[in-house]
C-alpha positions as CSV (number, residue, x, y, z in Angstrom):
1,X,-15.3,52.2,-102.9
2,X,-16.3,52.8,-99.2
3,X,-13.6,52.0,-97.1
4,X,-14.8,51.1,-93.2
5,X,-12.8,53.0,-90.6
6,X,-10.9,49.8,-88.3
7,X,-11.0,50.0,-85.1
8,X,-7.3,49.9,-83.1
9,X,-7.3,47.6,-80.4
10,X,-5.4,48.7,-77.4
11,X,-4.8,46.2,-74.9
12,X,-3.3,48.2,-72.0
13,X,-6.5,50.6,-72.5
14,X,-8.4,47.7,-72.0
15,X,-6.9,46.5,-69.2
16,X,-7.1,49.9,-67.4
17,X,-10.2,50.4,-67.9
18,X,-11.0,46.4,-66.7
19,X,-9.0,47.1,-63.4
20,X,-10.8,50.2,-63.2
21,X,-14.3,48.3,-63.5
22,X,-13.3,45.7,-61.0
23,X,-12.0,48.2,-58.0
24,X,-15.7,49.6,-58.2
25,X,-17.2,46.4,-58.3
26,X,-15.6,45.7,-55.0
27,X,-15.8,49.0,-53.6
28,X,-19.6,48.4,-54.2
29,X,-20.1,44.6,-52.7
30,X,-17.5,45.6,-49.5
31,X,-19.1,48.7,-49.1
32,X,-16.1,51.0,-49.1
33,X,-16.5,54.7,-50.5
34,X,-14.7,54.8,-53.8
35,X,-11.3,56.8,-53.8
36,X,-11.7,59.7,-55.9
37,X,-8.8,60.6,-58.5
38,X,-8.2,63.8,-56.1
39,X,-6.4,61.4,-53.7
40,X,-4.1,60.3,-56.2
41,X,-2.5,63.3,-58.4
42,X,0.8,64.4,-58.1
43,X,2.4,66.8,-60.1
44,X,4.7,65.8,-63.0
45,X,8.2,67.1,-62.4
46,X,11.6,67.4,-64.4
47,X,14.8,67.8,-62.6
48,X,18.0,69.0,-64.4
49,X,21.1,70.5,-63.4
50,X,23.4,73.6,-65.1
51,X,25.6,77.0,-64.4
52,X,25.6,75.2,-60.6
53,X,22.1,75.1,-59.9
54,X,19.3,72.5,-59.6
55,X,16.3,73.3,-61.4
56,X,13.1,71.7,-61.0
57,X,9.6,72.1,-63.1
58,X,6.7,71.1,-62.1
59,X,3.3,70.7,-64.1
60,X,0.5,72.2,-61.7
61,X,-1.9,74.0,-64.2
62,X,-5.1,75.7,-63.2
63,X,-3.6,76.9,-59.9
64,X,-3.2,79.8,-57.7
65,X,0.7,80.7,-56.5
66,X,-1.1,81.5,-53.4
67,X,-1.8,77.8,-53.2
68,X,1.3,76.5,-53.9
69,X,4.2,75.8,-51.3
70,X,7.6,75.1,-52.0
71,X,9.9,74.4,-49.0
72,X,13.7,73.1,-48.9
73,X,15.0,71.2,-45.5
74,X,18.1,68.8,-45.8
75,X,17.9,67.5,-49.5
76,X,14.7,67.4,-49.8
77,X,12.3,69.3,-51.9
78,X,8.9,69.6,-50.7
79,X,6.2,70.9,-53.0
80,X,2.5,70.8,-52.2
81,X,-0.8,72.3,-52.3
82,X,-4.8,72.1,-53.3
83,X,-6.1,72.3,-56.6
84,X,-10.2,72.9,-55.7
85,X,-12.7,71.9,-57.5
86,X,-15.2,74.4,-59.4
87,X,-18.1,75.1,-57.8
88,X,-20.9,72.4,-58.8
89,X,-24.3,73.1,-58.7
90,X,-27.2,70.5,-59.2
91,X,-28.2,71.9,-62.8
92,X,-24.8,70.4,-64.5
93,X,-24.8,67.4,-65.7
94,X,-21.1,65.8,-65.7
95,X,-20.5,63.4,-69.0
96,X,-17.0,63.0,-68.1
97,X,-14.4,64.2,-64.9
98,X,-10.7,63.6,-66.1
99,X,-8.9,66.4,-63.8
100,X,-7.4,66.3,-60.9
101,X,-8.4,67.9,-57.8
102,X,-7.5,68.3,-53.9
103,X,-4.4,68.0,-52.3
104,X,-1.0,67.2,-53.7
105,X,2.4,66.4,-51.8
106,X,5.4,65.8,-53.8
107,X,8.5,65.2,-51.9
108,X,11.8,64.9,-54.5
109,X,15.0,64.1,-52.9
110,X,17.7,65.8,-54.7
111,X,21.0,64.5,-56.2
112,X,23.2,67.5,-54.7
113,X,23.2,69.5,-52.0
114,X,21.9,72.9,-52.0
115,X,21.8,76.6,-50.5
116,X,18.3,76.9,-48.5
117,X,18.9,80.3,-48.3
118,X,18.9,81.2,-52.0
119,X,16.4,78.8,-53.6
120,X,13.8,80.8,-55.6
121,X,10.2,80.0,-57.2
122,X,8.2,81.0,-59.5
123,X,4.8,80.0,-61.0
124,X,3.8,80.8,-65.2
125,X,1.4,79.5,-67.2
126,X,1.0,76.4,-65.0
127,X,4.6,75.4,-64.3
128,X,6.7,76.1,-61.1
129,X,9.8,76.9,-61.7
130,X,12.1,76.2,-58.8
131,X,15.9,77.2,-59.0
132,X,18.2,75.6,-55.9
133,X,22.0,77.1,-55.8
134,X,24.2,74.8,-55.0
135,X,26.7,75.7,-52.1
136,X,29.9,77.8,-53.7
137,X,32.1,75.4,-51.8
138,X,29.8,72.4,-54.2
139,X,31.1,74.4,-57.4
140,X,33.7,73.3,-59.5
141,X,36.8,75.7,-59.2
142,X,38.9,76.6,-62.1
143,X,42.9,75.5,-61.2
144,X,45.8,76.8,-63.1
145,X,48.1,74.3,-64.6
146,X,51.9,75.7,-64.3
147,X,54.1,74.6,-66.7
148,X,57.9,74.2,-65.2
């Protein structure tokens, strides 16, 4: 027996890949330049909370720490920087560009205030890890119960 591979048919694929086809065709007849995916990445981020501190992760493989910046101001949490492209050259020939390159500016507001003063980063193996104290007077305190 020969069985015939089936195809899967994925509609929101399609539909992607339709709106995709139709921004260009517009971009083409009005003339516009067509927005490259470097103007649209931002890093994915995860945002949890334990042992009174915030900590953030943040998906930004393929970088540099040099290039990252992490800043706190009020409760916000700022985190931008450029991933650049590799050098091209005209002797490649491109089949397919999925990554992400340029600029990115992610601006997170966060669910508790913090202490400025003591948040730390660090960058391994493409995630930032950023840890934001909370204020000691933000900390639970432990109260005594007397029994009279």
């Amino acid at each position: 027996m020969n069985e015939k591979r089936m195809k899967i048919w994925e509609p929101f694929k399609e539909l992607v890949t339709m709106r995709d086809d139709m921004d260009h065709l517009f971009d083409a007849f009005f003339g516009r330049q067509t927005q490259g995916l470097e103007d649209l990445w931002k890093p994915a981020v995860d945002i949890e909370e334990n042992n009174g501190n915030l900590l953030v992760r943040a998906e930004i493989p393929g970088m540099n720490k040099e290039d990252i910046k992490v800043s706190v101001k009020d409760d916000m949490l700022t985190i931008s920087g450029e991933r650049k492209r590799e050098n091209e050259t005209k002797e490649k020939t491109f089949h397919r560009i999925e990554r992400c390159y340029g600029q990115f500016r992610r601006m997170i507001r966060l669910p508790a205030e913090v202490d400025a003063d003591k948040v730390k980063a660090a960058y391994k193996d493409g995630v930032l890890h950023v840890t934001l104290p909370k204020p000691v007077s933000m900390k639970p305190k432990q109260i005594e119960v007397e029994i009279k």
